[in-house]
C-alpha positions in Angstrom: 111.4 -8.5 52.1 109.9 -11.4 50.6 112.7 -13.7 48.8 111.4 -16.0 45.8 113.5 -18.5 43.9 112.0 -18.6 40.1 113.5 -21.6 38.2 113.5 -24.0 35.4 112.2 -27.5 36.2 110.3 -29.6 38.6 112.1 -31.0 41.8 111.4 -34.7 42.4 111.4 -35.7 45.8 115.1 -36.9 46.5 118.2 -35.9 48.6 118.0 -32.4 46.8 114.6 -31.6 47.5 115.2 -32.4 51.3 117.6 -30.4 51.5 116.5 -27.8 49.7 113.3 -27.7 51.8 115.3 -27.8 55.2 117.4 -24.6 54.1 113.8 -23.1 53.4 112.6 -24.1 57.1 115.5 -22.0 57.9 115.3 -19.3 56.1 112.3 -18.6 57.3 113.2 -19.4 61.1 116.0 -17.3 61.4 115.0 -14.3 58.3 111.8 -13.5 60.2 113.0 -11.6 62.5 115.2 -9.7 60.2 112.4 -8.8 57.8 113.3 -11.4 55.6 110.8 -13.8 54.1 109.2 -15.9 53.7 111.4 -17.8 51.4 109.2 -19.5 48.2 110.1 -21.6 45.0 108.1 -20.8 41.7 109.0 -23.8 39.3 108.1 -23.4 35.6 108.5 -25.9 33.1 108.4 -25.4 29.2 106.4 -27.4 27.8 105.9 -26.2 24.6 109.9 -26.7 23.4 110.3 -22.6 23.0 114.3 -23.1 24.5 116.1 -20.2 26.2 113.3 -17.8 25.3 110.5 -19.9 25.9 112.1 -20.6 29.4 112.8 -16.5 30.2 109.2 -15.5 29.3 107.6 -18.2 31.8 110.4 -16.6 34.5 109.1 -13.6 33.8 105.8 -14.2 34.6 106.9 -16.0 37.8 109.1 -12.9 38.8 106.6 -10.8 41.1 106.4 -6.6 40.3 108.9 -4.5 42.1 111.1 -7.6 42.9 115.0 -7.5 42.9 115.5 -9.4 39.3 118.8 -11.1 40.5 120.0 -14.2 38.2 122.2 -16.9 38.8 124.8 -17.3 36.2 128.2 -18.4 35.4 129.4 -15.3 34.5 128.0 -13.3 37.1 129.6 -11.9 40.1 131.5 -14.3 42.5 131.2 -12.9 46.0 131.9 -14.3 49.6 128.8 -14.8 51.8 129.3 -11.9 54.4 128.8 -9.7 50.6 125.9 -11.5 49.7 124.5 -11.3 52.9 125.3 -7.3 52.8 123.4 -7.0 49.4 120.5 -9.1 50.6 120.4 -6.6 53.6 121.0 -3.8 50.8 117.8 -4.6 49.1 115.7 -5.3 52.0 116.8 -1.2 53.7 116.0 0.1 50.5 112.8 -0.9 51.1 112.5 -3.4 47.7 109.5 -5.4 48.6 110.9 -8.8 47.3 114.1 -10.2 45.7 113.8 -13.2 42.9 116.5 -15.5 42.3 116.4 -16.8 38.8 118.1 -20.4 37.9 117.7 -20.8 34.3 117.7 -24.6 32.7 119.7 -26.7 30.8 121.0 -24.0 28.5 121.4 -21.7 30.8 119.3 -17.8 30.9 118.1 -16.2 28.2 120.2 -13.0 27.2 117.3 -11.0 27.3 116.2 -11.6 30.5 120.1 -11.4 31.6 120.4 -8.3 30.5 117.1 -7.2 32.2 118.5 -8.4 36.0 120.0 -5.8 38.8 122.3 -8.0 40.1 124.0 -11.7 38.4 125.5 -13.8 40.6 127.9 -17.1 40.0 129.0 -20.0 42.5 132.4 -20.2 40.0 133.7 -20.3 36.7 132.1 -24.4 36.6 128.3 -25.3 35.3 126.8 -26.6 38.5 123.7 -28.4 37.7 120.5 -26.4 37.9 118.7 -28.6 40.8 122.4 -28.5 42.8 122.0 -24.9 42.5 118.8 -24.5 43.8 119.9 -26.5 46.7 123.6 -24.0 46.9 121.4 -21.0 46.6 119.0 -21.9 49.4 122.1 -23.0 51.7 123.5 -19.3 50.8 120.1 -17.8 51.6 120.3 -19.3 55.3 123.6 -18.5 55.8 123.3 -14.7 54.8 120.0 -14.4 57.3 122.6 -16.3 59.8 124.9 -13.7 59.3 122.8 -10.9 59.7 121.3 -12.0 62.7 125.1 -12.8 64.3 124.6 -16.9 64.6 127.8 -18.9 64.8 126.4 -20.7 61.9 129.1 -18.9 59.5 132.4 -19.5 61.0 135.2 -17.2 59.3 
């Protein structure tokens, strides 16, 4: 299962960006032979000014067909990381070809497009900054494919 990260805004190279890019490496080392990835970022950027809805119809278009429509979001679902390992699994045994992540801007995700998603998730009742959470989610990504495969990496 392919796993995409669609979100608002350009990553400038920075301490962010490397380590979002070495939880990708990751990813893909350790997800590969768990039929998970690769792991890819889409990043759209509203040019045009259209807000929340401006924003959710560009992460729609970035959202492949088929995928897992799961959004980050502060008033999603909290879970520990053996759980969202578990549903990452979930998805992939079902047989859904690819799972996209959605980070919303500033403002947060469109309510539309909120209410269109299969699964929300949140990293706690506090706004984390959309770049942070990019790098969060991609930490969280490793660490579910760590679990799955039975690394040491997650320590309980």
């Amino acid at each position: 299962m392919r796993v995409r990260i669609c979100a608002v805004g350009r990553m400038k190279s920075g301490p962010e960006r490397m380590l979002v890019d070495d939880y990708v490496t990751r990813f893909d080392r350790t997800g590969r032979a768990l039929g998970l990835g690769p792991l890819s970022i889409s990043e759209v950027d509203d040019r045009k000014g259209g807000g929340m809805a401006g924003e959710a119809a560009l992460l729609e278009r970035a959202v492949p067909d088929g995928a897992v429509l799961c959004v980050m979001d502060e008033r999603g679902r909290e879970m520990t990381s053996p759980d969202f390992a578990a549903m990452l699994a979930g998805w992939r045994d079902q047989g859904r070809p690819e799972a996209a992540f959605v980070i919303g801007g500033a403002d947060g995700i469109d309510p539309a497009l909120r209410s269109r998603a299969d699964a929300a998730i949140s990293f706690g009742p506090m706004v984390w900054p959309h770049m942070l959470v990019r790098a969060m989610l991609t930490e969280q990504l490793y660490r579910a494919a760590s679990i799955l495969a039975g690394s040491p990496y997650h320590r309980v």
